[in-house]
Structure formats: C-alpha cells, structure tokens
C-alpha positions as CSV (number, residue, x, y, z in Angstrom):
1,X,149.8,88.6,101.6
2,X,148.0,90.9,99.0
3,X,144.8,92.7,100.3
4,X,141.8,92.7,98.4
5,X,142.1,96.3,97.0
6,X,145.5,95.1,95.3
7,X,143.9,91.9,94.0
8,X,140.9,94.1,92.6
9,X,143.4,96.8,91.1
10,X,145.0,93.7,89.4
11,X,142.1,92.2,88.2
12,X,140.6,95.2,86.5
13,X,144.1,96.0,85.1
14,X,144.0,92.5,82.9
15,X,140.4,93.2,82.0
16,X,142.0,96.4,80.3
17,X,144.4,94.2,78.3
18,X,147.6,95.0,80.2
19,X,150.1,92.2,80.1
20,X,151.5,90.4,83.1
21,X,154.6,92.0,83.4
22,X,153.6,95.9,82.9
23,X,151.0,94.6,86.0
24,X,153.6,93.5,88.4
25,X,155.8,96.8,87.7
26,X,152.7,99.0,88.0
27,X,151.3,97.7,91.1
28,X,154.7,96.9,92.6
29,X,154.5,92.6,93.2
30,X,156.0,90.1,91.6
31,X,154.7,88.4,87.7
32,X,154.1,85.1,89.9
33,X,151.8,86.6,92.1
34,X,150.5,88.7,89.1
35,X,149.5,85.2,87.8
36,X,148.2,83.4,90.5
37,X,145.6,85.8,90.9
38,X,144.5,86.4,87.2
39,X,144.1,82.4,87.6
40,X,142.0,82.6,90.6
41,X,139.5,85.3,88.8
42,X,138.8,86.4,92.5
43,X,139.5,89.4,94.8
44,X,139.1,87.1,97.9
45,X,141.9,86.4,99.8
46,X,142.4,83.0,100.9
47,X,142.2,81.7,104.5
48,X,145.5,80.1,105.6
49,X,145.0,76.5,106.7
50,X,147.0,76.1,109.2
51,X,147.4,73.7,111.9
52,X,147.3,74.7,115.6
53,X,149.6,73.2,118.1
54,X,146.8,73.4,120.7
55,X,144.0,72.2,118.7
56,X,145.3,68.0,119.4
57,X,144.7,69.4,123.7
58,X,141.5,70.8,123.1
59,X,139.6,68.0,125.5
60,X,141.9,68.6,128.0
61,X,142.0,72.3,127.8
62,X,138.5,72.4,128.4
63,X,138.5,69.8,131.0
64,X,141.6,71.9,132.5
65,X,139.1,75.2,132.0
66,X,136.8,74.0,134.6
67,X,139.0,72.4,137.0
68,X,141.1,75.5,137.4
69,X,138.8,77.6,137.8
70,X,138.9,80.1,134.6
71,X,142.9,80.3,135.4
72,X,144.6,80.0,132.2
73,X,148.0,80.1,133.9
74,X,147.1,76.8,136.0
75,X,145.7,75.4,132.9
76,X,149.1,76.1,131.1
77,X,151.2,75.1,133.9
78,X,148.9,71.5,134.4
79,X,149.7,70.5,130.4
80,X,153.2,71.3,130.5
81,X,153.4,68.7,133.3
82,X,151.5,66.5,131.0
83,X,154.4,66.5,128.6
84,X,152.6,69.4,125.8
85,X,154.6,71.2,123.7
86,X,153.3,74.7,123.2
87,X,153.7,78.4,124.2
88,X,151.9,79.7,126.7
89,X,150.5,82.7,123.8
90,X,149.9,79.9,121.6
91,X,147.3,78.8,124.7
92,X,146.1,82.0,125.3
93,X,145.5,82.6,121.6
94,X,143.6,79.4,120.4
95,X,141.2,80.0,123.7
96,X,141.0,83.9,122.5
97,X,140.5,82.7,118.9
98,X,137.9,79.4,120.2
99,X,135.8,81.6,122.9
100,X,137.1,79.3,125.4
101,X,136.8,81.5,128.5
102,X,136.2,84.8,126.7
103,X,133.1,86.5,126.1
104,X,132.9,88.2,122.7
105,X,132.5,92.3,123.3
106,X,129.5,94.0,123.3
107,X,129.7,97.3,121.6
108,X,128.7,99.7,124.1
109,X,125.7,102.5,123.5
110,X,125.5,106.0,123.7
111,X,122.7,107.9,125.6
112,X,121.3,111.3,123.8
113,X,119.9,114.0,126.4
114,X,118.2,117.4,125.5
115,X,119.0,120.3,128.1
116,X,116.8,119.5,130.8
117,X,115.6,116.2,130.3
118,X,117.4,114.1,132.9
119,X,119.9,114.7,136.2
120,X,120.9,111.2,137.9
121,X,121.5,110.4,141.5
122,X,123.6,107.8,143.3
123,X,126.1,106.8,146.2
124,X,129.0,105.3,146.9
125,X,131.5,104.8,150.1
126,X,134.4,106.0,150.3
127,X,137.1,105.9,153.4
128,X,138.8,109.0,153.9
129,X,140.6,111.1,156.6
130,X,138.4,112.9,159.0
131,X,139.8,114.4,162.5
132,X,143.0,112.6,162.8
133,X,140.9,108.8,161.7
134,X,140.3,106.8,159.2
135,X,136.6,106.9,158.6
136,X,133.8,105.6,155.6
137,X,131.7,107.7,154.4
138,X,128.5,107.9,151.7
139,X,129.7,110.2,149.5
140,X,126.2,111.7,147.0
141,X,126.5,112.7,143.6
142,X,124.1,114.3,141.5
143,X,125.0,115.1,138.2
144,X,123.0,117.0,135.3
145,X,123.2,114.7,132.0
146,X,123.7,117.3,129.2
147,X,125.8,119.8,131.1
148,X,127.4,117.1,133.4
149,X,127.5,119.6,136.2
150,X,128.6,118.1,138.9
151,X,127.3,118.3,142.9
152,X,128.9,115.4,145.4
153,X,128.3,116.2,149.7
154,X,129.7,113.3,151.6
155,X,127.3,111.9,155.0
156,X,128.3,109.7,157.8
157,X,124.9,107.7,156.9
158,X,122.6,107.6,154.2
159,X,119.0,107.3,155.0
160,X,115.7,108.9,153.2
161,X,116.0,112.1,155.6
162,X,119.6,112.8,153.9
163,X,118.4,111.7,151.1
164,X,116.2,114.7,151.0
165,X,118.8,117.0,152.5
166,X,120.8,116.2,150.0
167,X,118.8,117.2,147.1
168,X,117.3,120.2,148.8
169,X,121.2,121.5,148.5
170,X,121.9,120.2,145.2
171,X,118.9,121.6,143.4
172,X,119.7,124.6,145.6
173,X,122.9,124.4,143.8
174,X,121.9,124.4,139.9
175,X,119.1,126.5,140.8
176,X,116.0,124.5,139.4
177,X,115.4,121.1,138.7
178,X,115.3,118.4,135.6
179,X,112.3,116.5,134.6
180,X,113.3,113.2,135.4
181,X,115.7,111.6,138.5
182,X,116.8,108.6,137.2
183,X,118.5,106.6,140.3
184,X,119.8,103.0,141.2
185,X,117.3,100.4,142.8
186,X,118.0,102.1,146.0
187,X,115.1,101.2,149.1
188,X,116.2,104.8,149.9
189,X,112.9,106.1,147.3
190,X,111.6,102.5,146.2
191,X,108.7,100.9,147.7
192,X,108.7,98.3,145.8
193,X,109.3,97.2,141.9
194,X,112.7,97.2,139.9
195,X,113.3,99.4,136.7
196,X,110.2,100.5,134.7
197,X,108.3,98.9,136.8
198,X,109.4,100.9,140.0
199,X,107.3,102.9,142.6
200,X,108.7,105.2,144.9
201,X,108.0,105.8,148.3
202,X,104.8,108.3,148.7
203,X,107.3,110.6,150.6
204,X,109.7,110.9,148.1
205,X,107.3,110.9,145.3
206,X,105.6,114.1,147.2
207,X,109.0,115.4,147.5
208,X,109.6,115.4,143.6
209,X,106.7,116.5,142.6
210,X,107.6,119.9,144.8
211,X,110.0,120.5,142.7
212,X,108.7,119.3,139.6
213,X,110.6,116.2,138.8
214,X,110.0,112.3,138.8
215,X,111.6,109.2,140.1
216,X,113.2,106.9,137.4
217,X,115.0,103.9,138.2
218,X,117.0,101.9,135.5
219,X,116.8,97.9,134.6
220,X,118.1,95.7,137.3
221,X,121.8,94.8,135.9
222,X,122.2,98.0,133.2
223,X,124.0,100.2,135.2
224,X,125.6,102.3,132.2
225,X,122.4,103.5,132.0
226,X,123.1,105.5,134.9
227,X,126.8,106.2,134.0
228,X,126.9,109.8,134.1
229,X,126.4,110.0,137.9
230,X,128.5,106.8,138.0
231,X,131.9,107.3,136.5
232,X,132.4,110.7,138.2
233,X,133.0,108.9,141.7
234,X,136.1,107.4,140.0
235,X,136.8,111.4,139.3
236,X,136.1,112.4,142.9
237,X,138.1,109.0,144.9
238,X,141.0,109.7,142.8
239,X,140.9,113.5,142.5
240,X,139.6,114.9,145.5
241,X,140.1,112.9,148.1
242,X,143.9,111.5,146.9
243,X,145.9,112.8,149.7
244,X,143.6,115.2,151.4
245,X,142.6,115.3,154.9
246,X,140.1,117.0,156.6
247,X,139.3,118.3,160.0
248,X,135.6,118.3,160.8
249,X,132.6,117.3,158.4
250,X,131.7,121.1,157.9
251,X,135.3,121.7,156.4
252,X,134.7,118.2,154.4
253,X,131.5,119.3,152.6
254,X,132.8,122.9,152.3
255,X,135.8,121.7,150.4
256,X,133.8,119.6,148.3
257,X,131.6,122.4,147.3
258,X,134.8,124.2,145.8
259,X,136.2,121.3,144.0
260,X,132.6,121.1,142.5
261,X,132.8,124.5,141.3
262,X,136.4,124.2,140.5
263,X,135.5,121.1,138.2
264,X,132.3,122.6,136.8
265,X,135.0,125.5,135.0
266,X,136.9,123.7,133.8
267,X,137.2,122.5,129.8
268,X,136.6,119.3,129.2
269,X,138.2,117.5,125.8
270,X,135.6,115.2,124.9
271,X,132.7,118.0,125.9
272,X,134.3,119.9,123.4
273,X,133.7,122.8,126.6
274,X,133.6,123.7,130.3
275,X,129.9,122.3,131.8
276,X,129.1,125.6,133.0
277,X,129.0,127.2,129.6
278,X,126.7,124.0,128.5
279,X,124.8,124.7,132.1
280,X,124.2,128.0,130.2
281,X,122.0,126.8,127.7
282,X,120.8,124.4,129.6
283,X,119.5,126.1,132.7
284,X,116.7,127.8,131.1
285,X,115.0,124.4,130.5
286,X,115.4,123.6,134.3
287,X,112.1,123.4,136.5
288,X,112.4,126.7,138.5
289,X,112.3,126.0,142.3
290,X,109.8,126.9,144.2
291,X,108.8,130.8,146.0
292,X,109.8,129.0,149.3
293,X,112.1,126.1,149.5
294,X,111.0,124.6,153.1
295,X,113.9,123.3,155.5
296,X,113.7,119.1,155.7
297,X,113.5,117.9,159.4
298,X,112.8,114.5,160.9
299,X,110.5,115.0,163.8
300,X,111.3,112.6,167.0
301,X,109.1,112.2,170.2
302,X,111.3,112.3,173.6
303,X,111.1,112.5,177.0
304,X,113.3,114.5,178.7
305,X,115.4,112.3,180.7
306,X,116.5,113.0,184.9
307,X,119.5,114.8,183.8
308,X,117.6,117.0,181.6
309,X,119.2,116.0,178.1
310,X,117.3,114.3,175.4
311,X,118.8,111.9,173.4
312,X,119.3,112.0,169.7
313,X,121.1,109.5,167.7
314,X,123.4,108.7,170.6
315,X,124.5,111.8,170.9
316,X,122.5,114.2,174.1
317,X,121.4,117.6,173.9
318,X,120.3,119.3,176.9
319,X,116.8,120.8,177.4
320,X,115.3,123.1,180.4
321,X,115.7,121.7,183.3
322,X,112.0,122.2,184.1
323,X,111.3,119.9,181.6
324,X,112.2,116.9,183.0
325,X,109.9,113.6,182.5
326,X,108.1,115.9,180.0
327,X,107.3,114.7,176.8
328,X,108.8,116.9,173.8
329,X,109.0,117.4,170.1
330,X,113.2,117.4,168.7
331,X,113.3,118.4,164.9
332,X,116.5,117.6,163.8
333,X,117.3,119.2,160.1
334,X,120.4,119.3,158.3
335,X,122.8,121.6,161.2
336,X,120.8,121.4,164.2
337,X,118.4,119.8,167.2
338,X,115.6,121.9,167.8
339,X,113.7,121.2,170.5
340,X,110.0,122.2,171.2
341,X,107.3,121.7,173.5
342,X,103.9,122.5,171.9
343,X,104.4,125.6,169.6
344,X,107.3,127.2,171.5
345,X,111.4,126.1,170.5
346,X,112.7,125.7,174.4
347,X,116.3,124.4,173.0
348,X,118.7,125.0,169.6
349,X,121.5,123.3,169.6
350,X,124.2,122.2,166.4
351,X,123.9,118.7,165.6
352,X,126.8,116.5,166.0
353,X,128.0,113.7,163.3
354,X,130.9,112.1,165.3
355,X,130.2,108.4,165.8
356,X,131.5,108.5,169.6
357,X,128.4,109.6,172.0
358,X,129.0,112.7,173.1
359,X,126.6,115.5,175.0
360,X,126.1,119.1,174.3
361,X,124.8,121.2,177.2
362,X,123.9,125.1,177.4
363,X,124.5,126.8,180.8
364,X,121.1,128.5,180.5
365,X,119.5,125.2,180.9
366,X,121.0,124.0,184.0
367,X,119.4,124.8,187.5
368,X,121.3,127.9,189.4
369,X,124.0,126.6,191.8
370,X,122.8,125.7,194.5
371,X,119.2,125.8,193.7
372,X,117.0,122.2,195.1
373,X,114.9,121.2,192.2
374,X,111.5,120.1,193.4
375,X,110.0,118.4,190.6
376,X,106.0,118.4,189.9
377,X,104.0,115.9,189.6
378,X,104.3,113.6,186.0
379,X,101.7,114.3,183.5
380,X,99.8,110.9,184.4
381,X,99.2,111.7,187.5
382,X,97.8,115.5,186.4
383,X,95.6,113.3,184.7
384,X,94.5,110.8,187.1
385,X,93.7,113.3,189.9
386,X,91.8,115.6,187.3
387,X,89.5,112.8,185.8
388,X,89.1,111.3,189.9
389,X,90.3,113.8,192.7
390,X,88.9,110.8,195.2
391,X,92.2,108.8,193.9
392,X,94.2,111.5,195.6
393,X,95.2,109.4,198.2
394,X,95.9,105.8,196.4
395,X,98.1,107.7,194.2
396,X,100.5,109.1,197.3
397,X,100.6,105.6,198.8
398,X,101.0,103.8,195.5
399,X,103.9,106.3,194.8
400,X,105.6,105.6,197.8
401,X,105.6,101.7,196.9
402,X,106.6,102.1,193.1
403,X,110.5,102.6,191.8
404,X,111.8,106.4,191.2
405,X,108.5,108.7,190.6
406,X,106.4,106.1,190.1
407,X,105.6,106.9,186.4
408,X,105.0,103.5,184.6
409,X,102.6,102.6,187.9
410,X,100.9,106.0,187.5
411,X,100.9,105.6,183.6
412,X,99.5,101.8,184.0
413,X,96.6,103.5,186.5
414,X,95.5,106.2,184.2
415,X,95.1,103.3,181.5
416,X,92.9,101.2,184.1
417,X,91.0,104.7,184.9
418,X,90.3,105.7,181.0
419,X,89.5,102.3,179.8
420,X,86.9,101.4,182.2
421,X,83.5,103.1,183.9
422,X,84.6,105.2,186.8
423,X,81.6,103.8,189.5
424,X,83.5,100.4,189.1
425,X,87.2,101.8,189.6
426,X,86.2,103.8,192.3
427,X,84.8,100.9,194.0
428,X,87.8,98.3,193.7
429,X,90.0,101.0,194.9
430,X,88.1,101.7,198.1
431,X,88.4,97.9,198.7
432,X,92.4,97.8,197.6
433,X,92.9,100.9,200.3
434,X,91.3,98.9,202.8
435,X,93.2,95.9,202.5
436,X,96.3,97.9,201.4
437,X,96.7,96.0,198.1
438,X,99.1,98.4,195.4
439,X,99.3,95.4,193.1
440,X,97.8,97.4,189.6
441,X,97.3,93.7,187.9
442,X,95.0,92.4,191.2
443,X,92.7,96.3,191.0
444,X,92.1,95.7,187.3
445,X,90.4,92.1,188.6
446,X,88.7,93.5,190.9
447,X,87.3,96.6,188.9
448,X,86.5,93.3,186.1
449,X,84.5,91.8,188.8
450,X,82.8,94.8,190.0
451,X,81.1,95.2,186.0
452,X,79.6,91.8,186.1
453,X,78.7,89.9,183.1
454,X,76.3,92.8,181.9
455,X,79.0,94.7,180.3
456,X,80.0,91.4,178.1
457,X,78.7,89.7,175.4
458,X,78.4,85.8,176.3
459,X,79.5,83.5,173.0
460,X,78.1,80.8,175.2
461,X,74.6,80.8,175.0
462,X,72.5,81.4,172.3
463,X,70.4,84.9,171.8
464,X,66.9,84.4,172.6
465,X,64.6,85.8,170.1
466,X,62.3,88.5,171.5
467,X,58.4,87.4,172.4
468,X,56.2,88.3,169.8
C-alpha cells in the first residue's frame, strides 16, 4: 500500500500535466494504481475493512476476561474448548488493538535539575552474605540529582538515629549539602501529611536546617519523581552485591564506600561524562557544612545491672564494677557505647550489630580476684536516711524482709516520704515498728489517717460563705 508522500508526489505530478504513464515510470508503481488515485483526488490512505475472526467472541472474551482473572492464556485455552476457531495472536491482538486488558502508555516525563538544587534519599532491603549467613539488610542511598553521585551504607535496622548517621556520612561524603531532600513517605522524618502537604519530624527538621537543606517528600503513588535515588539500587543488587560476600559490617560498608567511588569515575553514556566531573561544577553550589560537624548519639538511661554490664540493644557492655544498681547515661553513636555517670565517661566500648546477644567485657572493670565486693547502700535509701535519719532503723528491718537489696521497697518508701508531710510519716512509722508491720501499702493508710480530713477538700458539703 502506497504512503501518503507517494500519493501526494502523484497528485501534484498530474496537476503539472504529466500523463498517467510517464507518472507510474517516474514514481515507480503501476498506471492502475496511478489512476486510482488521480480518481480519489486524495492523499489519504484508506482504512482496510476487514473482518476480525475474534470480533463474533467478543461477549465471551470479556466475560472470559473477568472470570480468568486477566489471564489471556486461560481465556484462549476456555474458547478453544468452546469450539472457536482462531490463533492465539489473533486473541492477543484484537484485545491489544480493543484495550481489553491493556492500559494505553503513558509517556513518561523528564525532571530538569540545576547544580545544587536537589539530592534524594531512600531505602531498600536487600539479603546478602554477612559472616558465613544469609542476612537482610537496609541498604541507604543518597544520590545528588544533577551530578548523580552516588553514596549507599547498608544498616542492620533503619530507624531515625541511622537515619541521621547516615546523612552525617554522606554529606561528609560530597562535602556540603543541596537545598532540598526530597524523600519517600517514610515515618522515618514525617510526622504527619503525604507529599506537598508533608511535615517532618521537629528533630529531623532541626537536623536539616544544620546543614542547610529541607525535607521534601513526593505525591503519594509518583514514585518516578524520586527515580534518581530509586533506579540506582537496581545498579547496586545487581552490581555490587552479585556474588560478593562479606565478613563483618565494617568490611561491608568499607567496600561499599569503594564501589561508590569506583562508580562515581566512571563515564556514563547517557551522562555524556563521569559524575565526578559533573560533581565539579556542581559542588560549588553545595551548602557548605558546618565549622563543626557534631557526632549523632541516642542517649539511653540504665541501671547497671548485679553483674555490672548494662544492656544495649540486646547486646551487654560492661561498666565499673562500683557502679552497680547505679543509674547511668550510655550514648551510643555510630561505632561505639559510651557510658557516663554525670560528666565523667566510666566505660568505651565498640558497638556490636550481630543480631545474636552477645556481651563485651573489659578486664579493668571487673573486681580483682579474689576481692569481696561489699556493696553501698542504693541511692533510695541515701535519700531516705538524709531527708529522715529517725527511719534508720525501719529501713534495716524493712530490708531484711524485702527480695535482693530491697530497692523497689526502699524506692516505694522514699515516694511515701517525699509525697507527704514528714510529722505524719514519722508518726505511722513509730506505730508500724511497734506492731512490726513492713507492709508499705498498710503505712501509706496509716500516714492518710494521721493528716485527717484537714489536708482534703470535701466535694460533699457545700462551702459556707464567710459572716459578714
């Protein structure tokens, strides 16, 4: 069939006066088809009406559609049995040419970024080789939209505190910082809201604005918007991990470090360069990073257990020995458990990511061998005795009667002791010594009982008004 450039070539030939014949051996066709379209006085070609062997099944191929589930092979195989007599591309074809279970195709967009304008952030899981097992892991990817330089740690767990580790190294990394982090819908940094609509969490909103960028997150469902940081863990499943096996997390993230700056060299075909030279014109637009980049720790409050360890995640670290049943800070950052009581760091110790418990002790905090720890009194009872030295000896006899060192009785007496007028404690426990009562619920009574109604309001009776 003639296209319409022929069919205008041979029209405007016969407007010139050129005869039939001297057409068909110019333009190369035959006089008949010459003819036919000097008598149609058109360059349109015609639309072949021709009848489709599937068109008479349409009903039932729609009514097969639903009942199979989409599965154009069940369909195929259910009229066949039916006694039709068609192809299965002949099926396939009038669905593809009817939108019958095909969706016509969008064209896709292309998103325009000036050096410095936007970096993206995401995760994804991954399983992977680590120490001899077969482990999953959140790999993070930040990646700089003009440049696409490319930065990807992998975590056992992904939480807001690695969250923040993470970025502290990756803007480490490229040296300074874009204007805008546009993320997924990730409860990691949203509080609440989807899209343009989004607020972060006032933590990681203070953490941006450290470092001079903002939080963006894109519409719920357009995930190409995000699809530089997206299609690079394709890249790093199939490239970097494909048949490598690693030892220890440290030799993990090293690794991937190296394959980062490996990848960031090298020329890309449809970058037209490497993204380090484009990183070179486009680190200069970068927010700079701050005089002081401060190390991210999680603060936890322990008490230091009767073996002397604190516990972390599962995992134990030891402390002083001293310490035990005190109260202390742990700081755990990105390599280690820091321990402190007050202002002073008692313990350091490198944090462990293994899933199995395990315990980390350092010699120097254990007691010297042979060496009979006599343990001080708990803090409660420091308190207790310097608020009321009379309770001196309530406390011995009520630490006799009470489980282990008697801390939650002790801790349940100091409560009683800074909640209510000493004159009335001191009262109920010379009466409980007496009768040798060490029953903390009963001496709360009795210290109620002791303070009379004249301590309470009574919703009872109405207020009197004053005399005049």
């Amino acid at each position: 069939m003639l296209d319409q450039s022929t069919r205008r070539t041979i029209l405007e030939l016969h407007r010139r006066g050129i005869g039939t014949r001297r057409i068909a051996k110019l333009v190369g066709v035959s006089r008949n088809a010459v003819k036919d379209i000097i008598r149609r006085d058109s360059s349109d070609v015609p639309q072949l009406a021709r009848n489709e062997k599937a068109e008479s099944y349409r009903d039932e191929i729609l009514e097969l559609y639903t009942s199979c589930k989409g599965n154009l092979a069940r369909v195929y195989e259910e009229l066949v049995t039916k006694g039709a007599t068609l192809s299965y591309p002949a099926l396939t074809a009038f669905c593809r040419r009817h939108g019958i279970g095909h969706a016509p195709k969008l064209p896709t967009g292309r998103y325009h970024f000036e050096p410095g304008a936007e970096m993206q952030h995401d995760t994804s899981p991954h399983r992977l080789s680590l120490g001899g097992k077969q482990v999953v892991v959140q790999t993070a990817s930040l990646v700089l939209c003009y440049s696409r330089v490319l930065f990807c740690q992998m975590y056992p767990r992904f939480d807001r505190f690695t969250c923040k580790v993470f970025l502290t190294d990756a803007l480490q990394y490229i040296s300074g910082a874009c204007k805008s982090c546009m993320i997924d819908n990730t409860h990691v940094v949203v509080l609440r809201g989807t899209g343009r609509e989004m607020v972060p969490v006032p933590e990681m909103e203070a953490f941006g604005e450290r470092y001079g960028f903002r939080f963006h997150a894109h519409e719920k469902g357009d995930a190409n918007r995000s699809a530089r940081v997206e299609r690079p863990f394709h890249f790093i499943e199939n490239n970097f991990l494909a048949g490598r096996a690693f030892a220890d997390w440290d030799e993990l993230n090293a690794k991937a470090r190296q394959w980062c700056d490996d990848k960031n060299s090298m020329f890309r075909k449809h970058l037209h360069a490497a993204p380090n030279e484009l990183f070179a014109v486009e680190k200069p637009t970068l927010e700079p990073l701050p005089e002081w980049v401060p190390e991210v720790y999680r603060l936890h409050q322990r008490i230091v257990d009767s073996e002397g360890y604190v516990c972390v995640h599962g995992h134990r670290y030891s402390v002083p020995f001293e310490l035990m049943g005190r109260q202390v800070e742990v700081r755990e950052t990105k390599e280690r458990v820091l321990v402190y009581r007050g202002p002073r760091e008692l313990a350091s110790h490198k944090k462990l990511l293994d899933s199995k418990p395990k315990r980390l002790t350092e010699l120097s905090h254990r007691p010297p061998k042979g060496l009979r720890i006599k343990r001080g009194p708990v803090e409660e009872e420091r308190k207790l005795l310097a608020a009321l030295p009379q309770l001196d000896t309530y406390v011995a006899e009520l630490k006799k009667r009470a489980s282990g060192r008697g801390t939650l009785a002790l801790r349940r007496l100091w409560t009683i002791v800074r909640d209510y007028p000493h004159d009335a404690v001191l009262a109920a426990v010379r009466v409980a010594e007496h009768y040798r009562m060490f029953e903390l619920d009963r001496l709360e009574r009795m210290v109620l009982r002791n303070l009379g109604d004249d301590n309470f309001f009574n919703f009872d009776e109405p207020e009197q008004p004053d005399d005049p």
